[in-house]
Backbone as CSV, one residue per row, in Angstrom:
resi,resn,N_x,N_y,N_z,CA_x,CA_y,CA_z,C_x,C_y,C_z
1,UNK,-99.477,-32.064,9.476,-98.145,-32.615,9.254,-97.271,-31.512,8.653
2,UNK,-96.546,-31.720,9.415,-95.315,-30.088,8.743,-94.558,-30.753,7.698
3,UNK,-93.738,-29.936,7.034,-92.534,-30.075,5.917,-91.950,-30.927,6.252
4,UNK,-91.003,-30.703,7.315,-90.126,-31.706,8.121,-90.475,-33.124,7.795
5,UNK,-91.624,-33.347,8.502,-92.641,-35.028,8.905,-92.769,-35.332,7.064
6,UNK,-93.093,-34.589,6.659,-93.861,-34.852,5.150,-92.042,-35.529,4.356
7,UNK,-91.337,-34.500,4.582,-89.784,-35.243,4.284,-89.066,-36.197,4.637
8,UNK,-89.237,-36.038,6.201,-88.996,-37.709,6.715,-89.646,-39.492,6.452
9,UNK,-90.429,-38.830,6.119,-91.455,-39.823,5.646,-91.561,-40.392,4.275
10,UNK,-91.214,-39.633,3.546,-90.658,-39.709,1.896,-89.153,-40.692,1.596
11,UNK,-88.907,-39.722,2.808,-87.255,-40.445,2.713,-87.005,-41.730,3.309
12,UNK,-87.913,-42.014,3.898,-87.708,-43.365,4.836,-88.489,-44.597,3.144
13,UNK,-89.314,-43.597,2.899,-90.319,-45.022,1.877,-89.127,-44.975,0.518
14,UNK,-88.119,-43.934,0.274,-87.303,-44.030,-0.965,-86.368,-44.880,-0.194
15,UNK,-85.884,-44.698,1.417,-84.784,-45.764,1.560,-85.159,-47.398,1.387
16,UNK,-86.317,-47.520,2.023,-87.248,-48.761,1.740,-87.334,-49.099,0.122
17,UNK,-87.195,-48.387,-0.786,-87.535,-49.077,-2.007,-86.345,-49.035,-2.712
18,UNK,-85.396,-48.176,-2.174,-83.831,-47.917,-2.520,-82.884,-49.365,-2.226
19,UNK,-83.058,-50.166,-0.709,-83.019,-50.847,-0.772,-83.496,-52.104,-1.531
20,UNK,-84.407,-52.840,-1.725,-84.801,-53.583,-2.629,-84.024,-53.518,-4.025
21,UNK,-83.986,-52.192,-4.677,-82.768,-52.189,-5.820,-81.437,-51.921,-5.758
22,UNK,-80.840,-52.048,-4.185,-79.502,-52.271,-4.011,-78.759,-51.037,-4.709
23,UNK,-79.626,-49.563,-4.083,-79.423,-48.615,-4.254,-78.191,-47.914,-3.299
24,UNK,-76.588,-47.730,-3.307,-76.277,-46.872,-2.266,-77.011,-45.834,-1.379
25,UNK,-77.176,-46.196,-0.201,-77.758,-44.856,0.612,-77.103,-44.096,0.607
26,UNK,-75.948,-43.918,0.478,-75.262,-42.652,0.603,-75.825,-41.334,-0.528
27,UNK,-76.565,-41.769,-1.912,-77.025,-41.408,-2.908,-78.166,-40.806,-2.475
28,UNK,-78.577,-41.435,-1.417,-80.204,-40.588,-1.134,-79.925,-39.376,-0.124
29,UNK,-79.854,-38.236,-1.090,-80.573,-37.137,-0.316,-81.252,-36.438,-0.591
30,UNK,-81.560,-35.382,-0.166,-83.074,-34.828,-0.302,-82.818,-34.041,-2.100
31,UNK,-81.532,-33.762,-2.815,-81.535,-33.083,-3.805,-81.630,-33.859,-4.588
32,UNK,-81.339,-34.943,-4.576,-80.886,-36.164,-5.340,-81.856,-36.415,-6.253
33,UNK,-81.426,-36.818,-7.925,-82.557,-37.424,-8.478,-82.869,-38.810,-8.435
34,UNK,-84.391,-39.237,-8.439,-84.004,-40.538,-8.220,-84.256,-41.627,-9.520
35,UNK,-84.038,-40.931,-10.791,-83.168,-41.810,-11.668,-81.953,-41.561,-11.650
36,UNK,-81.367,-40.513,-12.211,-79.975,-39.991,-12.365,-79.056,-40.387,-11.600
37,UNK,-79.307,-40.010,-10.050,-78.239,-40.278,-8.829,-78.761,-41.666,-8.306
38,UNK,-79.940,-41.854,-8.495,-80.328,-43.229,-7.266,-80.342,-44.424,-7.855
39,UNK,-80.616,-44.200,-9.590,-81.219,-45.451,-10.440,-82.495,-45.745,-9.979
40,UNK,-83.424,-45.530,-9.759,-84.666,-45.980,-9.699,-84.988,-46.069,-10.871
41,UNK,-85.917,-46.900,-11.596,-86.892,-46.890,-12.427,-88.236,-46.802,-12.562
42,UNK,-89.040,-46.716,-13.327,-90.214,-46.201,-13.474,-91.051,-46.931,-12.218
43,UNK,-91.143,-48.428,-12.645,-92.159,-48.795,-11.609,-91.502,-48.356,-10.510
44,UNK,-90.006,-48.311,-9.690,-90.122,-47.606,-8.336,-90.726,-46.808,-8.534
45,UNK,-90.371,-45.627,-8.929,-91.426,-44.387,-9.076,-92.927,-44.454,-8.879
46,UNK,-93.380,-45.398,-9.805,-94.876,-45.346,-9.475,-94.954,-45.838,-8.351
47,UNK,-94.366,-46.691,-7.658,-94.010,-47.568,-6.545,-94.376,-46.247,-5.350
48,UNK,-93.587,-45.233,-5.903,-93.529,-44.159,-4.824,-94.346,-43.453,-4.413
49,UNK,-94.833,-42.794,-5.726,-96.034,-42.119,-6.074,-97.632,-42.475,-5.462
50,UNK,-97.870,-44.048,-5.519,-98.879,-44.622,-5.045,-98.712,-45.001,-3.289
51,UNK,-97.335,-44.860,-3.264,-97.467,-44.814,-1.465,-97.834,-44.115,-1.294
52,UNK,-97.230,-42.807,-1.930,-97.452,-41.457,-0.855,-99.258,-41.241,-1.393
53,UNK,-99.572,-41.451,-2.088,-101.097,-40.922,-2.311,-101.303,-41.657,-1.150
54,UNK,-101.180,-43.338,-0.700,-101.796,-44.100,0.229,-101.460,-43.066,1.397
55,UNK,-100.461,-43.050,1.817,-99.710,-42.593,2.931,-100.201,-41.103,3.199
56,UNK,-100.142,-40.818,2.269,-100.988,-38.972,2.961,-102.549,-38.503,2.852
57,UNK,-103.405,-39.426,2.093,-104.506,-39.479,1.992,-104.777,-38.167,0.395
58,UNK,-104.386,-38.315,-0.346,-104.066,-37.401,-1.571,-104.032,-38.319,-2.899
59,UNK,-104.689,-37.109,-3.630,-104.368,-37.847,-5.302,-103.811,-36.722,-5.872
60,UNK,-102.503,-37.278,-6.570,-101.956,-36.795,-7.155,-102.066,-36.981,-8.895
61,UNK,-102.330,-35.728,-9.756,-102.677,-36.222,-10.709,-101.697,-36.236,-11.682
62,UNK,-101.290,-37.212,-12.951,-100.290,-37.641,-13.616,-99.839,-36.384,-14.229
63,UNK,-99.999,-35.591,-14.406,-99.566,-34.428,-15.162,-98.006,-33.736,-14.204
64,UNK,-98.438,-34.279,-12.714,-97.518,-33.972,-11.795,-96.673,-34.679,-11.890
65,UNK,-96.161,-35.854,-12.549,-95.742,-37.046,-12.314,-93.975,-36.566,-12.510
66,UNK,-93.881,-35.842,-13.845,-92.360,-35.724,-14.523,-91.675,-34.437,-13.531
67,UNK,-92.446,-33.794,-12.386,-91.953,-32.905,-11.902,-91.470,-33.513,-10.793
68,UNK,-91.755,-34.806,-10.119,-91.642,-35.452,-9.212,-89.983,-36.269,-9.114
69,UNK,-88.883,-35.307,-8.944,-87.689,-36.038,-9.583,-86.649,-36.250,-8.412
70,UNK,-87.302,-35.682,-6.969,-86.321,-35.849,-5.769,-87.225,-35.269,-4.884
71,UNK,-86.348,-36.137,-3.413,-87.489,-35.974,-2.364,-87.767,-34.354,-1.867
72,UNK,-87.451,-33.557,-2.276,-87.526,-32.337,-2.103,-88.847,-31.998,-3.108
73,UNK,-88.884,-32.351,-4.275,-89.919,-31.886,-5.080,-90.884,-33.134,-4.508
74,UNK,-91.080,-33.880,-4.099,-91.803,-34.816,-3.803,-92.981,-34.111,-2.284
75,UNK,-91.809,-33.509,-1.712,-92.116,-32.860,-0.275,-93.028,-31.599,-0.592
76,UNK,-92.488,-30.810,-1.784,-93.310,-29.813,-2.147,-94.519,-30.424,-2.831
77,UNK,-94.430,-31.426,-3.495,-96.061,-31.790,-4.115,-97.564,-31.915,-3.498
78,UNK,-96.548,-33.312,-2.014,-97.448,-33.569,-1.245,-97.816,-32.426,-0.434
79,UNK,-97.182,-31.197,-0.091,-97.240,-30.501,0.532,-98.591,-29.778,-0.258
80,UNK,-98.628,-29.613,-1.253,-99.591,-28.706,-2.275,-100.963,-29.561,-1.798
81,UNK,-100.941,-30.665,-2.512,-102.271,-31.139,-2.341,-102.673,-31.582,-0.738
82,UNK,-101.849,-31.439,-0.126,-102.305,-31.543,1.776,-103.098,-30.348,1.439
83,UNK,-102.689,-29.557,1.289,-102.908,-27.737,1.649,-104.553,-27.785,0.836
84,UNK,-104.728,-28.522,-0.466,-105.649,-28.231,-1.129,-106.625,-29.030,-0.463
85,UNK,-106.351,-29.719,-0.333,-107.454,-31.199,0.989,-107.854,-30.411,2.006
86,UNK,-107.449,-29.706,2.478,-107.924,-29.271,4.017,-108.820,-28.393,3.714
């Protein structure tokens, strides 16, 4: 799975949970934070966090958690531990 796929895929599960909290989409982009700019809160977050472990076959460990602040750093995380899995 390339960068690209790994980003599209992030961004589709933040619009999915963006919705539910009646988040503007216009707010979601890839720089965006998603407390600051999006309002998410924690459980989204974990909300997020536990997809993408589901969704990419990865554990991500909590120490990673506070670096995890937009889908760009999200893209680089999963990207790390793909790389370390293989």
């Amino acid at each position: 799975m390339n960068q690209e796929e790994i980003k599209d895929t992030i961004r589709e599960l933040i619009t999915e949970i963006a919705e539910d909290m009646d988040v503007d989409e216009e707010s979601i982009t890839d720089d965006a934070s998603f407390v600051e700019d999006m309002g998410l809160d924690s459980m989204a977050l974990l909300e997020v966090l536990a997809t993408m472990e589901k969704k990419f076959g990865i554990s991500i460990p909590e120490s990673e958690f506070p670096n995890i602040t937009s889908i760009n750093k999200c893209t680089d995380t999963v990207q790390k531990y793909l790389s370390e899995k293989s």
